[in-house]
C-alpha positions as protocol buffer text, in pm:
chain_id: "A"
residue {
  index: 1
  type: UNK
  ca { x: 2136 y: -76 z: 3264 }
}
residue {
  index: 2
  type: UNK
  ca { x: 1883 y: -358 z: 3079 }
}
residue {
  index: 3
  type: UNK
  ca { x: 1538 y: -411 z: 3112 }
}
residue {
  index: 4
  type: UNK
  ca { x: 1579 y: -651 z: 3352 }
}
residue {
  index: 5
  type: UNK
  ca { x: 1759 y: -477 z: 3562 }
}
residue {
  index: 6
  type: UNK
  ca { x: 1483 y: -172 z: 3527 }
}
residue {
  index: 7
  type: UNK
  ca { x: 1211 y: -481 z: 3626 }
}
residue {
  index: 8
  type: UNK
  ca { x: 1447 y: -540 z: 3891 }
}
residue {
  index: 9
  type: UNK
  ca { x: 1432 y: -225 z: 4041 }
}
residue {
  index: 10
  type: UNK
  ca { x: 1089 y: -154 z: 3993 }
}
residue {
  index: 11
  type: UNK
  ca { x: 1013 y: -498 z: 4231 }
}
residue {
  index: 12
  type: UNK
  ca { x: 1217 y: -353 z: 4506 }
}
residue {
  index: 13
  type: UNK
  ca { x: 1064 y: -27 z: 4526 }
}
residue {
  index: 14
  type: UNK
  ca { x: 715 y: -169 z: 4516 }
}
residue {
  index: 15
  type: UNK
  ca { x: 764 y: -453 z: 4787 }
}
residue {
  index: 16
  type: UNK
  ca { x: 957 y: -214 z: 5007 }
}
residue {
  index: 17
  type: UNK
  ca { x: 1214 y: -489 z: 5122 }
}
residue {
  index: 18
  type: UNK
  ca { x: 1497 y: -648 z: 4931 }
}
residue {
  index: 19
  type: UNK
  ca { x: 1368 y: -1026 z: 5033 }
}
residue {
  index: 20
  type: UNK
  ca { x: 1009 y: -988 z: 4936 }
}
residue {
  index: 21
  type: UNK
  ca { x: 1144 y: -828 z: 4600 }
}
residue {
  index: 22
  type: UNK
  ca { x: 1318 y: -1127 z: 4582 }
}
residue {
  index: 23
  type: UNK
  ca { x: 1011 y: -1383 z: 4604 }
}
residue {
  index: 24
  type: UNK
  ca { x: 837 y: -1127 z: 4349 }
}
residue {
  index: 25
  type: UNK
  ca { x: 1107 y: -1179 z: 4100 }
}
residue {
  index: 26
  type: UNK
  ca { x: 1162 y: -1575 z: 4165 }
}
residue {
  index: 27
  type: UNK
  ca { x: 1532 y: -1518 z: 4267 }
}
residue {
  index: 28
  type: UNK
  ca { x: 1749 y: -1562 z: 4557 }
}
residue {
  index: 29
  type: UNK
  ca { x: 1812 y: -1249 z: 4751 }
}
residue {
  index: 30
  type: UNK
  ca { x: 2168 y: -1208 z: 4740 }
}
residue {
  index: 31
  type: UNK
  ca { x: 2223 y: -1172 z: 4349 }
}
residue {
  index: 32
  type: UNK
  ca { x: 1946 y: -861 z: 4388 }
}
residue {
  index: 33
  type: UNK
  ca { x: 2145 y: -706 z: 4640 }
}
residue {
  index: 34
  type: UNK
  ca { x: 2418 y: -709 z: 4440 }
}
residue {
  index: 35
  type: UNK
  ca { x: 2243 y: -605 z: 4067 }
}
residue {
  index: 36
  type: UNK
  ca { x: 2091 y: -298 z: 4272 }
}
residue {
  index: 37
  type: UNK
  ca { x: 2432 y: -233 z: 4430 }
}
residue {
  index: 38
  type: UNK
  ca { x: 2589 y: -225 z: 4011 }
}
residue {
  index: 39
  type: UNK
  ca { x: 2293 y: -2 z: 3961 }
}
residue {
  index: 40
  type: UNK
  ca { x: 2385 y: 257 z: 4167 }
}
residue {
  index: 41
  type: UNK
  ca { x: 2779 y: 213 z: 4097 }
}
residue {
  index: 42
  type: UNK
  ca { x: 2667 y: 257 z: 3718 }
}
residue {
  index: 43
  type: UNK
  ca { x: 2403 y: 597 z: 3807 }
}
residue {
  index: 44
  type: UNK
  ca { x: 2679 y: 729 z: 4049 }
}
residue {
  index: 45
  type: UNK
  ca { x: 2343 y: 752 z: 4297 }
}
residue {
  index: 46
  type: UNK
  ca { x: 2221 y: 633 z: 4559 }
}
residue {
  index: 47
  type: UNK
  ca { x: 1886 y: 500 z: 4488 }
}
residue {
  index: 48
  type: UNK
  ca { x: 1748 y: 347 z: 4862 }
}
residue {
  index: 49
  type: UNK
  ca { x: 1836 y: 439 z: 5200 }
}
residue {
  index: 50
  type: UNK
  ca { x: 1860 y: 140 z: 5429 }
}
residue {
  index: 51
  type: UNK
  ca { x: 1679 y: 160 z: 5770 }
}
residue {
  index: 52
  type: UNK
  ca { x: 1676 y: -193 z: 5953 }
}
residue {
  index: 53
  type: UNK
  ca { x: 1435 y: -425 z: 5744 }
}
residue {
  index: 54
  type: UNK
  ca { x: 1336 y: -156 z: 5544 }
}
residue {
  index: 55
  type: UNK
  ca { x: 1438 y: 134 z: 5312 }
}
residue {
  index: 56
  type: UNK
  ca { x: 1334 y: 472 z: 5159 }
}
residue {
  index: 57
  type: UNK
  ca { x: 1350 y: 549 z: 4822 }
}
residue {
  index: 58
  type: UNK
  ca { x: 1590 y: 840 z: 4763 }
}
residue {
  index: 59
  type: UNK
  ca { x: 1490 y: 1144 z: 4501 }
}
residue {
  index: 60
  type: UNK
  ca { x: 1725 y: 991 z: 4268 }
}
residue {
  index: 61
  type: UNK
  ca { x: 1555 y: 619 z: 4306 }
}
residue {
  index: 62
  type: UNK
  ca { x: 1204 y: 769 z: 4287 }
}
residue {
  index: 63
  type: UNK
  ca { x: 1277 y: 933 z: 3956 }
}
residue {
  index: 64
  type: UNK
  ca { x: 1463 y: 626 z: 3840 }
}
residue {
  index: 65
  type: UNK
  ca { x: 1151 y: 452 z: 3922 }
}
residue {
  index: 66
  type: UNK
  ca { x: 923 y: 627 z: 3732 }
}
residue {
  index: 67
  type: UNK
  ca { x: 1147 y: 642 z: 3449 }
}
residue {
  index: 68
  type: UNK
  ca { x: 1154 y: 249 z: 3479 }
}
residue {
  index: 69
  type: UNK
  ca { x: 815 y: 216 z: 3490 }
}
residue {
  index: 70
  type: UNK
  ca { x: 772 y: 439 z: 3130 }
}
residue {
  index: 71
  type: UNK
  ca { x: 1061 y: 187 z: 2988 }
}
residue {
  index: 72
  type: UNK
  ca { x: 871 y: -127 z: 3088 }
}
residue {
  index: 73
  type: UNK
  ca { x: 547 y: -28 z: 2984 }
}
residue {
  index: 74
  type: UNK
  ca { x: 701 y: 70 z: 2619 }
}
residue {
  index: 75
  type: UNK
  ca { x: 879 y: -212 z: 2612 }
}
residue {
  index: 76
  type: UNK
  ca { x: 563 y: -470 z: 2657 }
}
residue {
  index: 77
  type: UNK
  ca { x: 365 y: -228 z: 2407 }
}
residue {
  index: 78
  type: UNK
  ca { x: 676 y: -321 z: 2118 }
}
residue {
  index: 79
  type: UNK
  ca { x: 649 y: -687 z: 2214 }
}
residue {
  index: 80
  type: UNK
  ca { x: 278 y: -704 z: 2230 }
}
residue {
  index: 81
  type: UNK
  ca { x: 258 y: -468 z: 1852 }
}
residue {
  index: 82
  type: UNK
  ca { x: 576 y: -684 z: 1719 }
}
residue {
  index: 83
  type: UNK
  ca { x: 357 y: -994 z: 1789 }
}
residue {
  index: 84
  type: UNK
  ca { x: 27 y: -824 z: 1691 }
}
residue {
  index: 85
  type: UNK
  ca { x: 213 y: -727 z: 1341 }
}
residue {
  index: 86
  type: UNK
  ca { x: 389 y: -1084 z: 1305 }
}
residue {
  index: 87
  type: UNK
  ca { x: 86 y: -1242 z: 1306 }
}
residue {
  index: 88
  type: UNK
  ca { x: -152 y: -1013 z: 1099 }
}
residue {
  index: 89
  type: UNK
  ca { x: -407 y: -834 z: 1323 }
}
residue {
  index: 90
  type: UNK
  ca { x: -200 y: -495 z: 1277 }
}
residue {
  index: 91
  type: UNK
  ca { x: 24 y: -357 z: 1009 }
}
residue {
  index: 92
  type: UNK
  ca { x: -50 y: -267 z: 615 }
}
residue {
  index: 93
  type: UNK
  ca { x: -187 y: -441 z: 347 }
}
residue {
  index: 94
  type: UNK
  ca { x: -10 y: -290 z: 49 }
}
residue {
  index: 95
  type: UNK
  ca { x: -228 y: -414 z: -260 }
}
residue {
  index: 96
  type: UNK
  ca { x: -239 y: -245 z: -615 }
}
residue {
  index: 97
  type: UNK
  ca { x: -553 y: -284 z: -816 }
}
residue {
  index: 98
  type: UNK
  ca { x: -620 y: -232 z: -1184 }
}
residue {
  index: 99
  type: UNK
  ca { x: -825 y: 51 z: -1339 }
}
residue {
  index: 100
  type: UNK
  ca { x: -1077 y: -206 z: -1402 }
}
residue {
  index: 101
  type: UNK
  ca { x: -1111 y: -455 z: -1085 }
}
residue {
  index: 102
  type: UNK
  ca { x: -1282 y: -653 z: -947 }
}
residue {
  index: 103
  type: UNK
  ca { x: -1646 y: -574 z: -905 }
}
residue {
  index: 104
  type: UNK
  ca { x: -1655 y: -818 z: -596 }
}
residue {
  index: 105
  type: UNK
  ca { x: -1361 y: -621 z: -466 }
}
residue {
  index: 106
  type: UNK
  ca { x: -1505 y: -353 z: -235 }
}
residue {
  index: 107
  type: UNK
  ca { x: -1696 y: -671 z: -87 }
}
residue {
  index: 108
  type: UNK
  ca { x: -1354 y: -844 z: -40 }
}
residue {
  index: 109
  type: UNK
  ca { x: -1186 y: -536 z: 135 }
}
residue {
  index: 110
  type: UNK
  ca { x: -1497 y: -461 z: 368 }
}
residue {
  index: 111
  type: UNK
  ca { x: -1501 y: -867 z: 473 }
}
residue {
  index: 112
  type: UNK
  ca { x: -1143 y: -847 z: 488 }
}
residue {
  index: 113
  type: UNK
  ca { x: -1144 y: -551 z: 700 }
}
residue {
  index: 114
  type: UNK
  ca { x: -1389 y: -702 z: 935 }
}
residue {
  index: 115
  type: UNK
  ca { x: -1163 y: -973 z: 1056 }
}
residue {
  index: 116
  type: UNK
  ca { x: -842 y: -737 z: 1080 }
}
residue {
  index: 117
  type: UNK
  ca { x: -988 y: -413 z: 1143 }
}
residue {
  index: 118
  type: UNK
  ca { x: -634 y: -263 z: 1240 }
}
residue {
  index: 119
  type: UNK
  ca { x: -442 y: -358 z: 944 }
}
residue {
  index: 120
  type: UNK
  ca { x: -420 y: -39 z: 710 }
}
residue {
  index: 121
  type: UNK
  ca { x: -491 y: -76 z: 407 }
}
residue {
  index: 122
  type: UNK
  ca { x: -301 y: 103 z: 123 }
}
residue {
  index: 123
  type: UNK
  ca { x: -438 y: 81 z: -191 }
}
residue {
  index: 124
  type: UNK
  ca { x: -259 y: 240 z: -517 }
}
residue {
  index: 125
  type: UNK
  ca { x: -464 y: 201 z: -863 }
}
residue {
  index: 126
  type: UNK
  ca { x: -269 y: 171 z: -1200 }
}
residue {
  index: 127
  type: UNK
  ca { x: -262 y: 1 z: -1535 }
}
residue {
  index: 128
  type: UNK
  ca { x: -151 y: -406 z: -1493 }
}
residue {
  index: 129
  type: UNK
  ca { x: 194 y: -366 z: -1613 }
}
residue {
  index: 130
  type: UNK
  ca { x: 284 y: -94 z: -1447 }
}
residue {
  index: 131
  type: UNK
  ca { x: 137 y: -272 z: -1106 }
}
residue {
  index: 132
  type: UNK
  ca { x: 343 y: -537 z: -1176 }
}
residue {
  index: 133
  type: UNK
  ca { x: 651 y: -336 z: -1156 }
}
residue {
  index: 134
  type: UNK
  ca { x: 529 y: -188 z: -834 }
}
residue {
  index: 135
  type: UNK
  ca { x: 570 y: -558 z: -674 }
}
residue {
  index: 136
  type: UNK
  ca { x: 886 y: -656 z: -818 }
}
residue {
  index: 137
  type: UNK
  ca { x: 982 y: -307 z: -693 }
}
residue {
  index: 138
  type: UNK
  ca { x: 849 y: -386 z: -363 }
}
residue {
  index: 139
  type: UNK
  ca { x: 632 y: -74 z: -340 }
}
residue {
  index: 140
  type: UNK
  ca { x: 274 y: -297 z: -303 }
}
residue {
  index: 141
  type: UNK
  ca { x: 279 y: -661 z: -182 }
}
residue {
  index: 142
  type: UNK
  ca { x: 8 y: -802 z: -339 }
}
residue {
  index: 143
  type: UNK
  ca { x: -126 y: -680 z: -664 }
}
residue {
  index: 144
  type: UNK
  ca { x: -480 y: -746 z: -903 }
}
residue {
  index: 145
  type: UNK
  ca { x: -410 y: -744 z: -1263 }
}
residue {
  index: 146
  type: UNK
  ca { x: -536 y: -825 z: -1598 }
}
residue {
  index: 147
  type: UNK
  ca { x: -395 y: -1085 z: -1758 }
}
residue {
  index: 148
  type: UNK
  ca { x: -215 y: -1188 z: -2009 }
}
residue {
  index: 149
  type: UNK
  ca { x: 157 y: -1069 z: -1876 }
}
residue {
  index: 150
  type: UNK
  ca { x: 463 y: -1152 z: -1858 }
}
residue {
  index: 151
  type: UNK
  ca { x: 456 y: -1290 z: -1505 }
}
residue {
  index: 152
  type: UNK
  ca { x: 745 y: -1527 z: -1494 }
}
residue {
  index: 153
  type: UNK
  ca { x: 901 y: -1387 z: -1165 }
}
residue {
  index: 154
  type: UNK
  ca { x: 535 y: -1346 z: -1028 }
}
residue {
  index: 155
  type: UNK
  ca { x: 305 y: -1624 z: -809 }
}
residue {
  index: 156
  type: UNK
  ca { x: -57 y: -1570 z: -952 }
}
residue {
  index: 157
  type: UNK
  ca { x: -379 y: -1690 z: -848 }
}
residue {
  index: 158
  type: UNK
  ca { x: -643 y: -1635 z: -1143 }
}
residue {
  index: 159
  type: UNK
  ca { x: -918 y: -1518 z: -1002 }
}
residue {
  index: 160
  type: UNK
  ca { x: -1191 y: -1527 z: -1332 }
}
residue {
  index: 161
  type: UNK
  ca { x: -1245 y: -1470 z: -1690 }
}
residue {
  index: 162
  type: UNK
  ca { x: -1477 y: -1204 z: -1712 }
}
residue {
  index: 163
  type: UNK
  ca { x: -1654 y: -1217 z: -2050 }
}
residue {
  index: 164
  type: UNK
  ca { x: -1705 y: -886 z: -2245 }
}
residue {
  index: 165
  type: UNK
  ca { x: -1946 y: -691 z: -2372 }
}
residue {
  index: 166
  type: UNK
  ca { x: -2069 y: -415 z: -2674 }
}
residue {
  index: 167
  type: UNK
  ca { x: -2148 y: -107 z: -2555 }
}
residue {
  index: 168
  type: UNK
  ca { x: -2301 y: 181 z: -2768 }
}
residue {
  index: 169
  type: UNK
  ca { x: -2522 y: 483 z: -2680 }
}
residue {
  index: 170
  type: UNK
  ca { x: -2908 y: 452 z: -2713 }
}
residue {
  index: 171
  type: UNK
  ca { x: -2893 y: 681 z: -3027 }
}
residue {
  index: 172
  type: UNK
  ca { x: -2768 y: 337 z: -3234 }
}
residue {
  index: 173
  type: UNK
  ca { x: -3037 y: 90 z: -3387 }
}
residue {
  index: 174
  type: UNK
  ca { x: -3016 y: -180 z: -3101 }
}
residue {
  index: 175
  type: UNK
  ca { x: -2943 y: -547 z: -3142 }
}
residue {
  index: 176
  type: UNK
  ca { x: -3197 y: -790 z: -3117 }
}
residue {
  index: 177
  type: UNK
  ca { x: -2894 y: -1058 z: -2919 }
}
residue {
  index: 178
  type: UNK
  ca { x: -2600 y: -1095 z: -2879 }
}
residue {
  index: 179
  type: UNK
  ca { x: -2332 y: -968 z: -3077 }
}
residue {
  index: 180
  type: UNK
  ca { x: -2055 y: -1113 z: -3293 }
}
residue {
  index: 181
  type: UNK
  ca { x: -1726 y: -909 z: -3368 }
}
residue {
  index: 182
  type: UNK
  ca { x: -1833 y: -940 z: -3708 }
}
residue {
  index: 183
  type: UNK
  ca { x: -2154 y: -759 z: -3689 }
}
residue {
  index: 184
  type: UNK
  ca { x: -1966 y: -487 z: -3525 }
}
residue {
  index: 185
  type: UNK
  ca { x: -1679 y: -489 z: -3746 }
}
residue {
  index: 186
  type: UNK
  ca { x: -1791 y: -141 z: -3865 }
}
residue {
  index: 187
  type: UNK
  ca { x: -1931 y: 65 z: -3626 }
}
residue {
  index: 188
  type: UNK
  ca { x: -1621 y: 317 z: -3489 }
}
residue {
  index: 189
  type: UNK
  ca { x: -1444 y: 145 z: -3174 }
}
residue {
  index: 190
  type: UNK
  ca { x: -1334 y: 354 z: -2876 }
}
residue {
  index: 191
  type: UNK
  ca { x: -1103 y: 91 z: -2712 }
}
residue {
  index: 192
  type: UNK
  ca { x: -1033 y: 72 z: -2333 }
}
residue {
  index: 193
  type: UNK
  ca { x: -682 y: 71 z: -2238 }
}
residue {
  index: 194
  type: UNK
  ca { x: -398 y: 185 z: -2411 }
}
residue {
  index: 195
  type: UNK
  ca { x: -220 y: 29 z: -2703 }
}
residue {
  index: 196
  type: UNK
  ca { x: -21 y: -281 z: -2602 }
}
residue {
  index: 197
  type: UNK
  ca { x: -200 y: -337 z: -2245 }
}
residue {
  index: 198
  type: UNK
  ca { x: -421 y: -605 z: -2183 }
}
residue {
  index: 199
  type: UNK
  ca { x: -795 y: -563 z: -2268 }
}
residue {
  index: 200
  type: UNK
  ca { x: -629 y: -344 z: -2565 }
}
residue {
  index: 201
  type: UNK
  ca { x: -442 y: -638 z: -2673 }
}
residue {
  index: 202
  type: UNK
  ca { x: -701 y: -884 z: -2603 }
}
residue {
  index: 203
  type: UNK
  ca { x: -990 y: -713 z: -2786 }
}
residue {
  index: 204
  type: UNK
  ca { x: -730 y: -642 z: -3112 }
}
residue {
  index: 205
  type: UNK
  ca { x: -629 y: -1031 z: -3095 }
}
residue {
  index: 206
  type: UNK
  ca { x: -996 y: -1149 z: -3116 }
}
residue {
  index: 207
  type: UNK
  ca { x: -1030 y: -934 z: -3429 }
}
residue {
  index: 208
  type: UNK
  ca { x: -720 y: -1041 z: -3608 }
}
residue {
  index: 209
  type: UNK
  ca { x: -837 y: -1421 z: -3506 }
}
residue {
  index: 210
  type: UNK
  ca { x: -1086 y: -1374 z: -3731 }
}
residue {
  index: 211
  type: UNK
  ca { x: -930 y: -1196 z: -4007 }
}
residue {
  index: 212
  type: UNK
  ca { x: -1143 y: -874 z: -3977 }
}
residue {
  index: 213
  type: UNK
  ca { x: -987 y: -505 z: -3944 }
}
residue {
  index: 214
  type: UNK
  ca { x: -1233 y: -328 z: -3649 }
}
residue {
  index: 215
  type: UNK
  ca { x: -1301 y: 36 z: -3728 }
}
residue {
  index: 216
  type: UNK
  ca { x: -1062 y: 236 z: -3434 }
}
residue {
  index: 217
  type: UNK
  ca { x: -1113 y: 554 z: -3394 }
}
residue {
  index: 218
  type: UNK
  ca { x: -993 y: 606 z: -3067 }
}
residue {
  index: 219
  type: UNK
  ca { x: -845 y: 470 z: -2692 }
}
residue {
  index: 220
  type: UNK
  ca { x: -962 y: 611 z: -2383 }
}
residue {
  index: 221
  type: UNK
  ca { x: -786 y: 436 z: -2047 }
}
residue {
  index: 222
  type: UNK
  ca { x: -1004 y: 665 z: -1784 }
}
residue {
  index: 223
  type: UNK
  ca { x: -1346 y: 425 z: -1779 }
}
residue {
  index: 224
  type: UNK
  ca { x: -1553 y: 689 z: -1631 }
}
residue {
  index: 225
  type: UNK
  ca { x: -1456 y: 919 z: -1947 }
}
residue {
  index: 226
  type: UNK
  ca { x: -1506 y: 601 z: -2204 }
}
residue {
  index: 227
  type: UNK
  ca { x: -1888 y: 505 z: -2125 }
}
residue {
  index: 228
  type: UNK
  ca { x: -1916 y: 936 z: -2120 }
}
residue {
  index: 229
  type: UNK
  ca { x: -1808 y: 955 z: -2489 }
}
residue {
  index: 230
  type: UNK
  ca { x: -1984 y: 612 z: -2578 }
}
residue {
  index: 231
  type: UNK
  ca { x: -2322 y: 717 z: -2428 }
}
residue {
  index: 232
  type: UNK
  ca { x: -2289 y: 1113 z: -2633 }
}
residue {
  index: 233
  type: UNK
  ca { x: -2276 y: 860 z: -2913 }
}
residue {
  index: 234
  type: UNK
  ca { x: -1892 y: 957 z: -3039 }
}
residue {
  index: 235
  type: UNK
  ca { x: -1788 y: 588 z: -3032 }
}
residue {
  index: 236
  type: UNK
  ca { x: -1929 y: 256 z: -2917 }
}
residue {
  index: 237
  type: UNK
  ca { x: -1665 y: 1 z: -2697 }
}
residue {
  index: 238
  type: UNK
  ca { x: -1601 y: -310 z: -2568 }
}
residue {
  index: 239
  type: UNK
  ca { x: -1584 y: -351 z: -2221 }
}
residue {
  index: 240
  type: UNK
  ca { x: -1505 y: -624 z: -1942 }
}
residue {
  index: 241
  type: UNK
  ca { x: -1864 y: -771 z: -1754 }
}
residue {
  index: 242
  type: UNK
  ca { x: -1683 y: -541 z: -1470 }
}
residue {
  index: 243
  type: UNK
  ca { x: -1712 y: -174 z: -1643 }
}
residue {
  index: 244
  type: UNK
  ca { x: -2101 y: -241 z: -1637 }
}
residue {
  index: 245
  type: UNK
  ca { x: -2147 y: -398 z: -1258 }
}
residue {
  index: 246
  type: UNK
  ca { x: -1932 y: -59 z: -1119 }
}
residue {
  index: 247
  type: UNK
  ca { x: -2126 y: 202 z: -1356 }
}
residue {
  index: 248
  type: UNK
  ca { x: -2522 y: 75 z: -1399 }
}
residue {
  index: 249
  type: UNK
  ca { x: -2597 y: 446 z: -1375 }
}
residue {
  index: 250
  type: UNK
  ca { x: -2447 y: 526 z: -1772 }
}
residue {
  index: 251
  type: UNK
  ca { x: -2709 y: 563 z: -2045 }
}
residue {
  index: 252
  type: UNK
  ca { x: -2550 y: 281 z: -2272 }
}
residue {
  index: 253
  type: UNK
  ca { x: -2693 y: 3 z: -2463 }
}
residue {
  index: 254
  type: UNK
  ca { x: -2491 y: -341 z: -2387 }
}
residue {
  index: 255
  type: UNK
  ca { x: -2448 y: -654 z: -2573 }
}
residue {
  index: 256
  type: UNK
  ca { x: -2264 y: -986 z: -2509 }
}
residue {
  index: 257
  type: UNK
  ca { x: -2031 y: -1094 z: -2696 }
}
residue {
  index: 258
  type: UNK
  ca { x: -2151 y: -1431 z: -2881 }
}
residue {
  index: 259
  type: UNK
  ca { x: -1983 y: -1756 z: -2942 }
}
residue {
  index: 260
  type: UNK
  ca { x: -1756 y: -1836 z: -3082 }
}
residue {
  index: 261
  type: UNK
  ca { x: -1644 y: -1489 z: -3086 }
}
residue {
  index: 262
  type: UNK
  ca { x: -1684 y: -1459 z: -2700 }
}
residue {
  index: 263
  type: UNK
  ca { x: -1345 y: -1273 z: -2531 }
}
residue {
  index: 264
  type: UNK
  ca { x: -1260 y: -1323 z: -2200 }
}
residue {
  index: 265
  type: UNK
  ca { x: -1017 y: -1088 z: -1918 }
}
residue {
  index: 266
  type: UNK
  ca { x: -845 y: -1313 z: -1734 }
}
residue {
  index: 267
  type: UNK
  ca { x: -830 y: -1155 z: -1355 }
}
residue {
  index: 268
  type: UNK
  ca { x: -545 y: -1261 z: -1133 }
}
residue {
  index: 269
  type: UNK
  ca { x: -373 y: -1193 z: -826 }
}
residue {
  index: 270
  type: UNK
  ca { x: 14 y: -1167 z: -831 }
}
residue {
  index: 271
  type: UNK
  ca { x: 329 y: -1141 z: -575 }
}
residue {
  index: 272
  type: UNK
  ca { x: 713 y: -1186 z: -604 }
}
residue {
  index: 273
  type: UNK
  ca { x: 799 y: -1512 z: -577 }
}
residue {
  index: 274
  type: UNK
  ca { x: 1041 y: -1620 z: -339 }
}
residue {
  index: 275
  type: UNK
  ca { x: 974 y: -1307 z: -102 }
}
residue {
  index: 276
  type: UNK
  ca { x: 873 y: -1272 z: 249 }
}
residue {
  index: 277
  type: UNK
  ca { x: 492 y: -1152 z: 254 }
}
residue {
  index: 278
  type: UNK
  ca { x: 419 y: -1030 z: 560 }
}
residue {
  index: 279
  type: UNK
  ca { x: 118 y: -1157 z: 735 }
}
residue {
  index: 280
  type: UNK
  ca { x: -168 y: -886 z: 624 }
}
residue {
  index: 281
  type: UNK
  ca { x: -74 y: -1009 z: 284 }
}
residue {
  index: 282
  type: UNK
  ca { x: -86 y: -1344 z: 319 }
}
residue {
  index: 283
  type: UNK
  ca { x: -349 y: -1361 z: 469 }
}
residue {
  index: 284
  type: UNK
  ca { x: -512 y: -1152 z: 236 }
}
residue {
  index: 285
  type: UNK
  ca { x: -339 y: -1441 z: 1 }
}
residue {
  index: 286
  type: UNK
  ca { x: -560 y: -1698 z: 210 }
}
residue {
  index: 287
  type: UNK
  ca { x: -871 y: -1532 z: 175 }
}
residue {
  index: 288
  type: UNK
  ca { x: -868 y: -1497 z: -200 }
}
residue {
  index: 289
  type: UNK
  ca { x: -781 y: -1869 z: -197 }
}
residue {
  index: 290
  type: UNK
  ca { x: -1068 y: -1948 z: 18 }
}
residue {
  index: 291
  type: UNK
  ca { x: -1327 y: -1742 z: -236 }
}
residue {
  index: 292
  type: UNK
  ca { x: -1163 y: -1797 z: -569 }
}
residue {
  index: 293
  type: UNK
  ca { x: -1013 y: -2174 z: -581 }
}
């Protein structure tokens, strides 16, 4: 038996008479009679008894019809999810996010979450290259990073350059302004990141630009942890704008970074190219395009 034949069945039992089933369904009465009649070869049942005009449903048709009711029903919930999943009001957003996002990104989520309230949103937070493996792996969709990578098989929007900024406890002398790398050429460096990652890399580059050799005594990846041992005054750091926004409660002293000597994070958000996103993710795509470009 299909689905049809199920609807089929479940027209006859409700209108009582083969004809009126008939009008119900928009079909001619004969090729009923004769899918019922296959139904019942196929069961090995009888499934009506015919008296005159009318029939009774047998024990076998009445649990038949309940059983065809459950199938239908199921079967318009699938189509109805299928369609409410094709075209992004359910399903999963899959999106990685660096250790240091987006401030504006809870905002994003909550507004984002407000138009598709029952797409479930999986969020996994790791350092930028390791996110970007995650997409070409296929484990997130959609994925914020730190730039600069190597994103050749990656689509990117860039999102901002978030300048940075000198952090030390309150124990240091403070600065008057802002800072240039080579008034803070001495003081000991706790670096966010790890060696080779981005804001490492980027913070290291803006030194050797300049021909100076900044005082490292340390790397510290966990942010909450950093601005701990930078405000106990055993190192002072250099941070993204973001670090500050997400913790205004840390007892820290900051200073931007001056020109020229100004360094900026580049923020961006990636995919696979040339891969089916599925409709949470694009059009979590769309609203990022909408705020950003």
């Amino acid at each position: 038996m299909d689905i049809r034949q199920l609807r089929y069945f479940i027209a006859i039992v409700e209108e009582g008479k083969i004809s009126a089933a008939a009008d119900r369904l928009h079909i001619s009465q004969p090729p009923l009679s004769q899918q019922l009649k296959i139904m019942e070869e196929e069961l090995n049942s009888q499934l009506i008894i015919r008296k005159g005009k009318r029939f009774e449903v047998t024990e076998a048709g009445k649990s038949l019809y309940a059983y065809a009711l459950q199938v239908t029903r199921l079967m318009e919930e699938a189509e109805m999810e299928v369609k409410s999943v094709g075209n992004g009001a359910n399903g999963t957003l899959s999106l990685g996010i660096n250790t240091l996002s987006l401030a504006e990104l809870p905002g994003l989520l909550q507004r984002f979450h407000v138009q598709y309230p029952k797409v479930y949103m999986k969020i996994k937070q790791n350092e930028s290259t390791h996110l970007c493996k995650l997409v070409r792996d296929r484990v997130v969709e959609l994925a914020i990073i730190r730039l600069p990578l190597e994103i050749g098989d990656l689509s990117v929007i860039h999102l901002l350059e978030e300048p940075f900024y000198f952090i030390t406890s309150e124990q240091y002398e403070p600065f008057e302004n802002d800072v240039s790398l080579q008034d803070i050429n001495e003081y000991p460096l706790i670096l966010p990141s790890k060696e080779g990652m981005g804001l490492h890399y980027i913070i290291l580059e803006g030194f050797s630009r300049l021909e100076l050799k900044p005082n490292i005594i340390g790397e510290c990846s966990d942010i909450s942890t950093l601005l701990d041992m930078v405000s106990s005054g055993i190192g002072a750091s250099i941070v993204p704008e973001t670090v500050l926004k997400r913790h205004p409660e840390k007892l820290i002293r900051s200073y931007r970074l001056a020109k020229p000597d100004n360094l900026f994070a580049p923020v961006g958000l990636v995919w696979l190219k040339n891969h089916y996103l599925s409709k949470a993710a694009q059009h979590f795509v769309d609203m990022i395009r909408r705020e950003y470009c």
